[in-house]
C-alpha positions as CSV (number, residue, x, y, z in Angstrom):
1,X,-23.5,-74.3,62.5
2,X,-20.1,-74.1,63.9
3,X,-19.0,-74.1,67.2
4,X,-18.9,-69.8,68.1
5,X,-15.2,-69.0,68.3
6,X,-13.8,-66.4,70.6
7,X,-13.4,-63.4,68.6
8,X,-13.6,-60.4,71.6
9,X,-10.7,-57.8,71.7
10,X,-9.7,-55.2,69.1
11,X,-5.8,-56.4,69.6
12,X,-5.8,-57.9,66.4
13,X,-4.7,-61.4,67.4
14,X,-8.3,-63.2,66.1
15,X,-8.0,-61.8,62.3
16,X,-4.0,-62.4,62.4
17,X,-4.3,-66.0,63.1
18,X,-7.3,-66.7,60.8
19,X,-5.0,-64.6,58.1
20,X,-2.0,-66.9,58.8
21,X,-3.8,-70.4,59.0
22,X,-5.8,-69.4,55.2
23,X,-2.1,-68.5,54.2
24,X,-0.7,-71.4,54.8
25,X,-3.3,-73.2,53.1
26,X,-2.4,-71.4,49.8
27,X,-0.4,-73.5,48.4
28,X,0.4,-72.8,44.7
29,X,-2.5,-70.5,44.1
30,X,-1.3,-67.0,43.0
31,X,-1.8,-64.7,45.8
32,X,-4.5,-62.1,43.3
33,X,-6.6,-65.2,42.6
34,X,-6.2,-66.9,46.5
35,X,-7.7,-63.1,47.5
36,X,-11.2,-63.7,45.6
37,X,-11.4,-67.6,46.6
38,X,-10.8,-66.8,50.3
39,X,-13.1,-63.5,50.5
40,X,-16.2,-65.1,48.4
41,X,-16.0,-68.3,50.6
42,X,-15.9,-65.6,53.7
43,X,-18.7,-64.0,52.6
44,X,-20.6,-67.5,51.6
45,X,-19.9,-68.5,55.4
46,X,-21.6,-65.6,56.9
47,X,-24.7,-65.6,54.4
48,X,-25.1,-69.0,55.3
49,X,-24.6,-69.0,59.2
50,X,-27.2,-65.8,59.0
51,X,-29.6,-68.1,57.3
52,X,-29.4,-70.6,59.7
53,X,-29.9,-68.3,62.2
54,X,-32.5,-66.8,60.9
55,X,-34.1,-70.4,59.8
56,X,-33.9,-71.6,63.5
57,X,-35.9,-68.8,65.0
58,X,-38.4,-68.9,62.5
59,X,-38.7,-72.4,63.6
60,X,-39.3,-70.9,67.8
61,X,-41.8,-67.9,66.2
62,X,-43.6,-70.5,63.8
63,X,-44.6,-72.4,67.1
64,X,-44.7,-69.1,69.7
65,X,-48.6,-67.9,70.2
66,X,-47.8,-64.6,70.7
67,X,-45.8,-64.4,67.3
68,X,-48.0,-63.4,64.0
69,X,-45.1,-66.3,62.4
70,X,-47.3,-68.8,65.0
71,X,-48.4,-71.8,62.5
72,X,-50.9,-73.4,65.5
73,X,-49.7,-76.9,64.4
74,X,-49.9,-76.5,61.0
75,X,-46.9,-78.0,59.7
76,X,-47.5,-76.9,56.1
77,X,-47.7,-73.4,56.8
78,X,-44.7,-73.8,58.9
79,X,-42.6,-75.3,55.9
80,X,-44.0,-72.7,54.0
81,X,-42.8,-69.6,56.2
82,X,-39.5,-71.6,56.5
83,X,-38.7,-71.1,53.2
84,X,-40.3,-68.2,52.7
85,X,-37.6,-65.7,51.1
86,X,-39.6,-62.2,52.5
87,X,-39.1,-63.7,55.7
88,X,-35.1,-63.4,55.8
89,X,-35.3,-60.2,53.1
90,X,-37.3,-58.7,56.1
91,X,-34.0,-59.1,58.6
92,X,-31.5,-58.4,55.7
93,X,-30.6,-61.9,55.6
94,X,-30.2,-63.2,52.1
95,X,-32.0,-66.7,51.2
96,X,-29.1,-69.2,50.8
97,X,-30.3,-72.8,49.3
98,X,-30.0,-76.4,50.8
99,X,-26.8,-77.3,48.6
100,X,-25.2,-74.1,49.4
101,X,-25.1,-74.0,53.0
102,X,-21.9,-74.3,54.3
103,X,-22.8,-77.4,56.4
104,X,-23.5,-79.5,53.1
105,X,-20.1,-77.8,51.4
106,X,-18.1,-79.2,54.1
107,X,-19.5,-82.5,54.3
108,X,-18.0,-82.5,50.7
109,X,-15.2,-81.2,51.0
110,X,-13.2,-84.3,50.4
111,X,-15.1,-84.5,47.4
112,X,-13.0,-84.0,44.2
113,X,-15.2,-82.0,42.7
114,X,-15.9,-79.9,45.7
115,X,-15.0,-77.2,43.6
116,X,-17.3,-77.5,41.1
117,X,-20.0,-77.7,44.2
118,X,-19.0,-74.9,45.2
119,X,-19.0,-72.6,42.1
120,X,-22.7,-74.1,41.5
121,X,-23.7,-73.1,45.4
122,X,-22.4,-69.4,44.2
123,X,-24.6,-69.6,41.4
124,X,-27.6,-70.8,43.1
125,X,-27.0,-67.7,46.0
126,X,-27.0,-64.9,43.1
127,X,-30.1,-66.8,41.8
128,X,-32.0,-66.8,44.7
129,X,-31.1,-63.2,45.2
130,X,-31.1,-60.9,42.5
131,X,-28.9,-58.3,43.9
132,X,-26.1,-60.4,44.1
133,X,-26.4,-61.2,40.5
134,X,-22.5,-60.9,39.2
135,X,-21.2,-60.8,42.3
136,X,-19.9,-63.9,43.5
137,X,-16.6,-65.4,42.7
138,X,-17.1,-68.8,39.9
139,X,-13.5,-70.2,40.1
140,X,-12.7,-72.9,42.4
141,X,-13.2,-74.9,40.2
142,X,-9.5,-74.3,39.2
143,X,-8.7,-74.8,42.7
144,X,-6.7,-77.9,44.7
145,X,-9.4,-79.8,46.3
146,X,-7.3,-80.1,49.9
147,X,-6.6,-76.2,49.4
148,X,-10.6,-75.5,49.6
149,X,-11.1,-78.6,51.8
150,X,-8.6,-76.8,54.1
151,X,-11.0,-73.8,53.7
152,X,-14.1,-75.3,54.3
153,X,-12.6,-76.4,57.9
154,X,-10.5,-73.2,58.8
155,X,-13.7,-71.1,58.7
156,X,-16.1,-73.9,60.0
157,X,-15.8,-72.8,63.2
158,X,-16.7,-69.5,62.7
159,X,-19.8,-68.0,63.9
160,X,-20.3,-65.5,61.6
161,X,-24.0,-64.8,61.1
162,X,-25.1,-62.7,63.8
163,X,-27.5,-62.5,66.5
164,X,-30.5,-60.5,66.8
165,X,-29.7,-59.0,70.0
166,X,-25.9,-58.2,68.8
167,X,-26.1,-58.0,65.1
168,X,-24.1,-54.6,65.0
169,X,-21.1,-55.9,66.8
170,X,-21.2,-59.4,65.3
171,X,-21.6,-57.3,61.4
172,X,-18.5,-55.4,62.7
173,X,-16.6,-58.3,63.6
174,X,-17.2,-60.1,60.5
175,X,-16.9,-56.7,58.8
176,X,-13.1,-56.6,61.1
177,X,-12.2,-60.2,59.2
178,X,-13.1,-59.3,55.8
179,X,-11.5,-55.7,56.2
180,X,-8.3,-57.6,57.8
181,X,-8.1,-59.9,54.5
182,X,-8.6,-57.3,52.3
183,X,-5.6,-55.5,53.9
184,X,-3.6,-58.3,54.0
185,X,-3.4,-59.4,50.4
186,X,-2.9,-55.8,49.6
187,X,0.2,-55.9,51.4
188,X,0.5,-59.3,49.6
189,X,0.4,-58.6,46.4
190,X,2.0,-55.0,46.9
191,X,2.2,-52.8,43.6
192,X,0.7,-56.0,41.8
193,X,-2.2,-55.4,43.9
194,X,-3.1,-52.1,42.5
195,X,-4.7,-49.4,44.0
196,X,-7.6,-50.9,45.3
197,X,-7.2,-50.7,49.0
198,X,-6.5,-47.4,51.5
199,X,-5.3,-48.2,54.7
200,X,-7.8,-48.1,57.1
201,X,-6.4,-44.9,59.3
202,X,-5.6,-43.1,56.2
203,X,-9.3,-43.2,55.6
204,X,-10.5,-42.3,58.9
205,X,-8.2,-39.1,58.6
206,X,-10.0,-37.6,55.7
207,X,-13.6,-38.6,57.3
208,X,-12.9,-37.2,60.2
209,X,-12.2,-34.1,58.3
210,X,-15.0,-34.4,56.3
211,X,-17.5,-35.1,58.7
212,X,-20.2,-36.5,56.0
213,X,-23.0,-36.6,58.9
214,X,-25.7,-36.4,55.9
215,X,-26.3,-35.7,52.1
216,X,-24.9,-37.7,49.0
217,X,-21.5,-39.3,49.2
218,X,-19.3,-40.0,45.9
219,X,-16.1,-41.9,45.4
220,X,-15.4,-41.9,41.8
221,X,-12.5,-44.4,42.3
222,X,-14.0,-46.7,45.4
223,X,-11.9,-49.2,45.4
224,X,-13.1,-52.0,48.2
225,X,-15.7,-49.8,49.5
226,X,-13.4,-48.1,52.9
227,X,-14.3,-44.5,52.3
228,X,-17.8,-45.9,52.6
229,X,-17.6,-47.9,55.9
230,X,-15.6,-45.5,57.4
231,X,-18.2,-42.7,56.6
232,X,-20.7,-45.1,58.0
233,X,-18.8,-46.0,61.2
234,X,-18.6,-41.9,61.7
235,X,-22.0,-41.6,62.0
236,X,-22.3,-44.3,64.3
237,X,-19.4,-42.8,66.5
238,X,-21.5,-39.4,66.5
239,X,-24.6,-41.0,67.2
240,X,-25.8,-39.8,63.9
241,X,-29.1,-41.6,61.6
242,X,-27.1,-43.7,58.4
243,X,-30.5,-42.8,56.9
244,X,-29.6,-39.7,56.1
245,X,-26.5,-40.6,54.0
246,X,-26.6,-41.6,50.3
247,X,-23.7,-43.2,49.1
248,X,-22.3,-43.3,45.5
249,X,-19.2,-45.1,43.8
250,X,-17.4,-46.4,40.8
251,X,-15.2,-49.1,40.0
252,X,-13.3,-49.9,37.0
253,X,-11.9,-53.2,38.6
254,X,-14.5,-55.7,38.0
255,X,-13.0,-57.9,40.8
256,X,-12.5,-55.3,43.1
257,X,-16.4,-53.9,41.8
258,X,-17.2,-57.0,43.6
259,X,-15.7,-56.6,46.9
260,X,-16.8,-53.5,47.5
261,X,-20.2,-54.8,47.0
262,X,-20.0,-57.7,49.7
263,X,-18.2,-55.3,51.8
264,X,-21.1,-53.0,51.8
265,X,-23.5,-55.7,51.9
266,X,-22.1,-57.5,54.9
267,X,-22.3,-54.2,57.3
268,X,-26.0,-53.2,55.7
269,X,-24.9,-50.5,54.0
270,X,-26.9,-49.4,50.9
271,X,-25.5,-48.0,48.1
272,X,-25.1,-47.6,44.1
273,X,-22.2,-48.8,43.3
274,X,-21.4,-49.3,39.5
275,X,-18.7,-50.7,37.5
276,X,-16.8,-48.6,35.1
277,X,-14.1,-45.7,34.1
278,X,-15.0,-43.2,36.1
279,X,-13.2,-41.0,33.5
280,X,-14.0,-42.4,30.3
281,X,-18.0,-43.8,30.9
282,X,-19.3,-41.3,34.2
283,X,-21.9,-43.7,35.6
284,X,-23.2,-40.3,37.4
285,X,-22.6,-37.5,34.9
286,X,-25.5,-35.9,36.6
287,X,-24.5,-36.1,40.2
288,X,-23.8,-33.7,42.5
289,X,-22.8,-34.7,45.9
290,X,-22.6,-33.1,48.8
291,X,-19.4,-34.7,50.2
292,X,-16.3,-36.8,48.0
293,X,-14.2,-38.3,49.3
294,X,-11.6,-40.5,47.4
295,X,-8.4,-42.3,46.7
296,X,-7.8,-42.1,42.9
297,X,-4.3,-44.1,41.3
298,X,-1.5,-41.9,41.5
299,X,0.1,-40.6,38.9
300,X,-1.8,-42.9,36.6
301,X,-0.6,-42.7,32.7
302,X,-2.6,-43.2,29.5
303,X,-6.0,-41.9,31.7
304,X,-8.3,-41.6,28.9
305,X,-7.3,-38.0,27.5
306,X,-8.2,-39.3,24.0
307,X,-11.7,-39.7,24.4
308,X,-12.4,-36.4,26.5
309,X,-14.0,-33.6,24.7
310,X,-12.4,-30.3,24.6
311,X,-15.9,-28.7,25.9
312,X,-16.2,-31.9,28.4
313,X,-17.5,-29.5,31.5
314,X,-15.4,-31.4,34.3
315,X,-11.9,-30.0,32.9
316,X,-12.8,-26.1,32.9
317,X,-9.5,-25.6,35.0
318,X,-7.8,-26.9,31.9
319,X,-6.8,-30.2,30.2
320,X,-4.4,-32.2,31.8
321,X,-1.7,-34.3,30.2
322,X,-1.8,-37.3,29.0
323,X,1.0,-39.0,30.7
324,X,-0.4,-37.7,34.5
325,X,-3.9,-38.4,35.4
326,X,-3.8,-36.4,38.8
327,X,-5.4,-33.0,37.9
328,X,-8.1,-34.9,35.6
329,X,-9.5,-36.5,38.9
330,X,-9.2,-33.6,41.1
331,X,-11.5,-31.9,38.6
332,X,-13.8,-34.7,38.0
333,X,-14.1,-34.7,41.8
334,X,-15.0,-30.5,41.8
335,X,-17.2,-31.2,38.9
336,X,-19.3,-33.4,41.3
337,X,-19.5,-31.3,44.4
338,X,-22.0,-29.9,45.4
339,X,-22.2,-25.8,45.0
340,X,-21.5,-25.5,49.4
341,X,-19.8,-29.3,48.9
342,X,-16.6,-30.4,50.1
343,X,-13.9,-32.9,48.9
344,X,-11.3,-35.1,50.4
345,X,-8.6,-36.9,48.5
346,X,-5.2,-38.4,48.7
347,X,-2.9,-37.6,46.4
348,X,0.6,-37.9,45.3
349,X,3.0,-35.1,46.3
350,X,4.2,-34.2,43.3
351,X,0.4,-32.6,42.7
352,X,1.7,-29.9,45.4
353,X,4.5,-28.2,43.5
354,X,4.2,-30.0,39.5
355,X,4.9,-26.9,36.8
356,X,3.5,-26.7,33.4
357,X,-0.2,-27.6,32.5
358,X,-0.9,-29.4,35.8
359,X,0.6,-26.3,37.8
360,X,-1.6,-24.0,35.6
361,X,-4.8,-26.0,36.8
362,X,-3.3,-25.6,40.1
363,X,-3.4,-22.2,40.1
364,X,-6.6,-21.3,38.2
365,X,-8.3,-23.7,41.4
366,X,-6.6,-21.6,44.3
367,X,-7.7,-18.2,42.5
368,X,-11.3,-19.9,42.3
369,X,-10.9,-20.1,46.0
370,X,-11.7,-23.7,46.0
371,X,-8.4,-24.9,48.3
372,X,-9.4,-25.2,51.7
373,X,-6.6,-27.4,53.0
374,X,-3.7,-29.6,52.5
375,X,-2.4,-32.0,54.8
376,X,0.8,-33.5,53.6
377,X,1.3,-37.3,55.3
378,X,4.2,-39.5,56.1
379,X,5.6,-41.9,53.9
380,X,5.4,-45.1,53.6
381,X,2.1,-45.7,54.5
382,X,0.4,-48.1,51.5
383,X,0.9,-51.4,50.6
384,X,1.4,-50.9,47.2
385,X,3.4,-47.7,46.9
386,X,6.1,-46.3,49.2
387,X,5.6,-42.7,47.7
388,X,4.7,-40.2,50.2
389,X,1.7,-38.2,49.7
390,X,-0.8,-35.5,50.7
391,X,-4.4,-35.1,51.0
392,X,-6.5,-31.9,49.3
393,X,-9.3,-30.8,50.8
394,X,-11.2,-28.5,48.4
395,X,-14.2,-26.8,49.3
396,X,-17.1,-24.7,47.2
397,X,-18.5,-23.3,50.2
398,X,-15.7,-21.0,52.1
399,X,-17.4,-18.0,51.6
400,X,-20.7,-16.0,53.3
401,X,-23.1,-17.8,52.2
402,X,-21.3,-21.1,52.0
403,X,-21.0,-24.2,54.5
404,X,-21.9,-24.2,57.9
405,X,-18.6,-23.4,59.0
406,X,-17.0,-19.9,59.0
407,X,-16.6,-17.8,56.0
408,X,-13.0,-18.0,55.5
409,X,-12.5,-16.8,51.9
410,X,-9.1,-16.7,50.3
411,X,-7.5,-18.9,53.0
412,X,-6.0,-22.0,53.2
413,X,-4.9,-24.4,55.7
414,X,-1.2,-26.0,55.9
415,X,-0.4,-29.0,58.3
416,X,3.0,-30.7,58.1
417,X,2.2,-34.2,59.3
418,X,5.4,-36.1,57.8
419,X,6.8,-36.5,60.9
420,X,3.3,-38.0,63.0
421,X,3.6,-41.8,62.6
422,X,4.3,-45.1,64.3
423,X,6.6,-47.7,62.4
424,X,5.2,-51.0,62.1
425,X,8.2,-52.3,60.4
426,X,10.8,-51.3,58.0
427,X,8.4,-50.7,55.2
428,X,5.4,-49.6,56.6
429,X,4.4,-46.6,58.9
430,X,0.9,-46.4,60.6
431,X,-0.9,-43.3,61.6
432,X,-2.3,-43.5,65.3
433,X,-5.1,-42.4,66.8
434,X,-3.9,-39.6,68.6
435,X,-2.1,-38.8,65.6
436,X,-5.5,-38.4,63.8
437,X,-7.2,-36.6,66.3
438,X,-4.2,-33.5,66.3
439,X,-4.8,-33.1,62.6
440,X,-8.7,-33.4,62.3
441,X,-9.6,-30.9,65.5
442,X,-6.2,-28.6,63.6
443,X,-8.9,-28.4,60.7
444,X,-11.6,-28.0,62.6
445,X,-10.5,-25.0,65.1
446,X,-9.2,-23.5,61.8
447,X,-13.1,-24.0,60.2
448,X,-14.0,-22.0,63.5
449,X,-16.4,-25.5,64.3
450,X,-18.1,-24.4,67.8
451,X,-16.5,-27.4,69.8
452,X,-13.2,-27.0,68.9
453,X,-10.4,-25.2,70.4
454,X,-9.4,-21.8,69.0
455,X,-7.4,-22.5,66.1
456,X,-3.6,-20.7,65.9
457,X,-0.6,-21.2,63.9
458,X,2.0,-23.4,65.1
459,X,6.0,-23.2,63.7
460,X,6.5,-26.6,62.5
461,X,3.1,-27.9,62.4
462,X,0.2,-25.4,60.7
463,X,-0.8,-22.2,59.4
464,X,-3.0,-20.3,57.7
465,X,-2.4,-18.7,54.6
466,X,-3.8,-16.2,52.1
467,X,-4.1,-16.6,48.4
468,X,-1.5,-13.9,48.0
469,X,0.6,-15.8,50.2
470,X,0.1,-18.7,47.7
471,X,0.7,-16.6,44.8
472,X,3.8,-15.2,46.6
473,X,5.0,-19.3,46.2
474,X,4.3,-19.6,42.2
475,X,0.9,-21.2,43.8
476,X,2.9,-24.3,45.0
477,X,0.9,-25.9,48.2
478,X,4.0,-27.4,50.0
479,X,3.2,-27.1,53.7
480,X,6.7,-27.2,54.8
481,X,7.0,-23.8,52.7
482,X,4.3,-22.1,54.9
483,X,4.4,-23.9,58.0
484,X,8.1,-22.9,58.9
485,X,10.7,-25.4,60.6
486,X,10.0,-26.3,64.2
487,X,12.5,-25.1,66.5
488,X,14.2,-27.8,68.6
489,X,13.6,-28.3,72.2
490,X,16.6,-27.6,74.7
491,X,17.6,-30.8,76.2
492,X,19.9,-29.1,78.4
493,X,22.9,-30.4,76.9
494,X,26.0,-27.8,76.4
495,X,26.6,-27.0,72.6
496,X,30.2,-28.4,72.6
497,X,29.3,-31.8,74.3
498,X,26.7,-31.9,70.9
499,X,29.0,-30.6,68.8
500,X,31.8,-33.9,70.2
501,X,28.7,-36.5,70.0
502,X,27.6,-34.9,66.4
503,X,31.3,-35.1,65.3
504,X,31.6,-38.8,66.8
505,X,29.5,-39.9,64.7
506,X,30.3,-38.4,61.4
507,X,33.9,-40.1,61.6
508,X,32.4,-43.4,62.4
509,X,30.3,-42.7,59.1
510,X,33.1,-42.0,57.3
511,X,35.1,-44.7,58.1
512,X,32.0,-46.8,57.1
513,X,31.9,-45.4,54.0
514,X,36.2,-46.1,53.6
515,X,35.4,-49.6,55.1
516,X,32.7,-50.0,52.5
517,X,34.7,-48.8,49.2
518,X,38.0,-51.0,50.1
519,X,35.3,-53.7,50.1
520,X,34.3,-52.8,46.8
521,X,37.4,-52.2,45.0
522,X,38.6,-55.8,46.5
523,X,35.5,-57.4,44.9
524,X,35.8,-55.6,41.4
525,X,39.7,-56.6,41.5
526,X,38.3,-60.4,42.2
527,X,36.1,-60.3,39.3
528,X,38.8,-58.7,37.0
529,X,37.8,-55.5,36.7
C-alpha cells in the first residue's frame, strides 16, 4: 500500500491540494467526464487499500491461537480464509481481485492500455460484488494514458482504507475527499453541472431543522447522496443509533445515481436508492416517510405534466403548469410524508409569492395548515445557480395530536436570513456555523423543543404568524413582509456629519456615471455610430 499521507485538520488544505494536483492532470478531458474518471478511481483506491488491510490481518488472525481465523499451520486453510469473500463482507470491506488492486494498476500505468486494465479491474470489482453491479465508471478507456498514469500516482500515496481501531474517522476522511471533489467539479462545471450537488452547509441547515433522529428518510431528487450523510452525521453528533434510520432516494441522473451510491457506500450507510423520474416512474408510490428532506431543480420546465393523471393522488392541491415544476415536487414531497411527518426543501424564491395556478396551490397548502416555516437564504450560495432561494418546511403534524413538539396550529414561522453569510469570493457566499445555529435553535424555540430558549419575535429577523395573517398577504410567504425591517444601530455619529458622508458619496457616483457615458459616446463616435 502507499505510504499513509498526513491528512489531520479540518482547514481544508489536504482535499485543496489533492483537488488542484488531479486538476492539473486534466488535460483535455472535459471537466463532466474528468468528474466520473477521478471519483470511480477514488473510490477503486480506497476499496482496494481496505482490502489489503483487511487481507494483512487475516494473515496475523490466520496464525493467532486465540483467533477462531487461527489455521494451526495449515497453509491450505489459510489460503482458503484469505480469499474467502464472507470474510471482508463481515467488516464491510468489499472483495477486490488480484488485477484490480491498485498496486498492480500502478505498476501498469505506463502501459498503453492501462485504460483498458483499468475498465476490466471495474468490471471484475462489480463482479465479485453484486451490489456494485452498474456502479462503477467503464470509460478510461477513452482516456490519455499519462492523464490516468498521473492518477495512478497522485492517489498512490493515499491511505485510504481504514483501520480497525479508527475506521470512523478514516471513512470520514475519505468521505471529506470524495465530498470535496464532488463540490469542486460542481463549481466546475457550474450550470453545466446540473443540479446534482447542495452545498454542504445548505444541507446541514435543513437537518438541523429537521432533526431525523429515527424513522424513514426520503429524497425524491438525491442528487449525490448529501441529505443522506448529513442526516447520518446528525445522529452521530447527537449520539443517536444510525440503526434506527431508513433511508430512501431517487435519481434520474444515471451518473449521478452512481455517486450517490459510492458516497453512501464509502461511509457504511445503507440505503435504497433507485434510478429514475421521481415524477414520471415513483420508484416508491407506496412510501410514506417520516422525514423528507430534499433539493429538487428549480424552476425545472417540461416536468412530466403530460403523463400525470388528473386523479394522480400527489397533486390534490391542484395541477401545476407545465412550464414550472416547483409546486409538482412540493406536492410529491406532502404525498410522501408521513401523517405527523415533516418536510424540508430548498426552493427557488419565486415559489414564495408566484400568482396564478402555482399561487392557488400555495394557498389551498397554508389553509390545510401544512406550512410550518420558511426560511428565506442568501444568495449566491450554489455552484450552478446564482438565484437566491428559500427553504419550506411543511409539517402534517402541528396540531394536538401531532409531532412531538407543541401544538401550534395555524402558525407559521418567518426568518429573514438574506443577510447571514460569509463571502468566499465574488461569486459565492457560504453560510457559517454560527450562522446555522441562530436559524436552527430560532425554529426550534418557536417548536417550544424543551432545550431551547423561549422563542420571541425579533424586528428584522423572525416572527410568528397566523394563517389570517397570511391570508391578510394574498397567502404570499415573503419573510421580509412579516418579519418587519431591522432598525439600525446608533453609531453615535450626528445626522448631518451622515447626511455630508452619504452626500459625498452620491456625487462621486455621479460623476462616475458622467465619467463612464463620455467614455461611451467617445467609443460609439470611434466606431461611427
Amino acid at each position: 500500500m502507499g505510504t499513509v499521507v498526513s491528512i489531520n485538520g479540518d482547514d481544508g488544505k489536504f482535499e485543496r491540494g489533492l483537488w488542484q494536483s488531479a486538476e492539473k492532470l486534466r488535460g483535455p478531458v472535459e471537466a463532466a467526464e474528468y468528474k466520473h474518471i477521478v471519483l470511480g478511481l477514488l473510490f477503486l483506491k480506497y476499496m482496494s487499500d481496505a482490502f489489503e488491510r483487511r487481507q494483512a490481518e487475516l494473515e496475523e488472525l490466520t496464525r493467532d491461537p486465540d483467533s477462531v481465523y487461527y489455521c494451526d499451520g495449515d497453509e491450505e486453510e489459510r489460503e482458503f480464509i484469505l480469499n474467502d469473500k464472507d470474510s471482508y463482507y463481515a467488516e464491510n470491506v468489499f472483495y477486490v481481485p488480484e488485477e484490480a488492486r491498485w498496486e498492480h494498476l500502478q505498476a501498469n500505468a505506463t502501459d498503453p492500455e492501462i485504460g483498458v486494465m483499468v475498465d476490466d479491474a471495474m468490471r471484475a470489482v462489480e463482479d465479485e460484488n453484486t451490489q456494485l453491479e452498474g456502479m462503477l465508471a467503464k470509460q478510461y478507456s477513452r482516456i490519455p494514458q499519462d492523464t490516468l498514469e498521473g492518477l495512478l500516482n497522485e492517489f498512490a500515496n493515499l491511505d485510504l482504507g481504514g483501520d480497525q481501531d479508527m475506521a470512523d474517522q478514516d471513512r470520514d476522511v475519505f468521505g471529506r475527499v470524495y465530498e470535496y471533489f464532488i463540490k469542486e467539479f460542481a463549481r466546475k462545471e457550474g450550470h453545466r453541472g446540473g443540479e446534482f450537488y447542495t452545498p454542504k452547509h445548505v444541507v446541514e441547515l435543513l437537518v438541523e431543522i429537521l432533526e431525523p433522529y429515527e424513522g424513514r428518510i426520503f429524497d425524491p431528487f438525491c442528487g449525490s447522496g448529501g441529505m443522506f450523510v448529513q442526516s447520518h452525521n446528525f445522529l452521530q453528533r447527537h449520539n443517536g443509533d444510525a440503526g434506527q434510520l431508513s433511508l430512501y432516494g431517487q435519481e434520474i441522473n444515471e451518473a449521478t445515481w452512481r455517486i450517490c451510491k459510492m458516497n453512501l457506500y464509502l461511509r457504511g450507510i445503507e440505503g435504497r436508492i433507485e434510478l429514475g423520474d421521481s415524477i414520471r416512474d415513483d420508484k416508491f408510490s407506496r412510501l410514506h416517510a417520516d422525514t423528507v428532506i430534499t433539493n429538487p431543480p428549480f424552476n425545472m420546465s417540461e416536468w412530466g405534466k403530460d403523463t400525470v393523471a388528473d386523479d394522480d393522488p400527489r397533486f390534490e392541491y391542484g395541477m401545476p403548469p407545465s412550464n414550472n415544476a416547483n409546486f409538482a415536487f412540493i406536492q410529491h414531497m406532502l404525498y410522501h410524508l408521513e401523517e405527523d411527518g415533516m418536510a424540508g426543501t430548498v426552493m427557488a424564491n419565486g415559489s414564495m409569492s408566484v400568482q396564478g395556478t402555482e399561487g392557488e396551490i400555495r394557498e389551498k397548502i397554508i389553509e390545510d395548515d401544512l406550512l410550518d416555516a420558511v426560511v428565506s437564504l442568501p444568495g449566491e450560495l450554489f455552484y450552478t445557480t446564482s438565484i437566491p432561494v428559500c427553504l419550506w418546511i411543511l409539517s402534517k403534524g402541528k396540531g394536538e395530536d401531532g409531532d412531538e413538539y407543541r401544538a401550534r396550529s395555524d402558525e407559521t414561522l418567518f426568518i429573514d436570513a438574506s443577510d447571514m453569510y460569509e463571502s468566499v469570493d465574488r461569486t459565492q457566499n457560504v453560510l457559517k456555523e454560527e450562522h446555522i445555529s441562530k436559524v436552527a435553535e430560532t425554529v426550534r424555540a418557536y417548536r417550544g423543543e424543551d432545550a431551547g430558549d423561549e422563542y420571541e419575535d425579533k424586528t428584522g429577523f423572525c416572527s410568528v404568524a397566523t394563517t389570517d395573517d397570511i391570508a391578510d398577504n394574498g397567502y404570499m410567504i415573503t419573510p421580509g413582509r412579516y418579519v418587519g425591517i431591522r432598525r439600525e444601530e446608533d453609531n453615535g455619529v450626528p445626522f448631518e456629519v451622515k447626511m455630508e458622508e452619504l452626500s459625498a458619496e452620491l456625487r462621486e457616483q455621479f460623476q462616475r456615471s458622467n465619467t463612464l457615458q463620455e467614455e461611451i459616446e467617445t467609443n460609439l463616435e470611434e466606431l461611427g455610430f
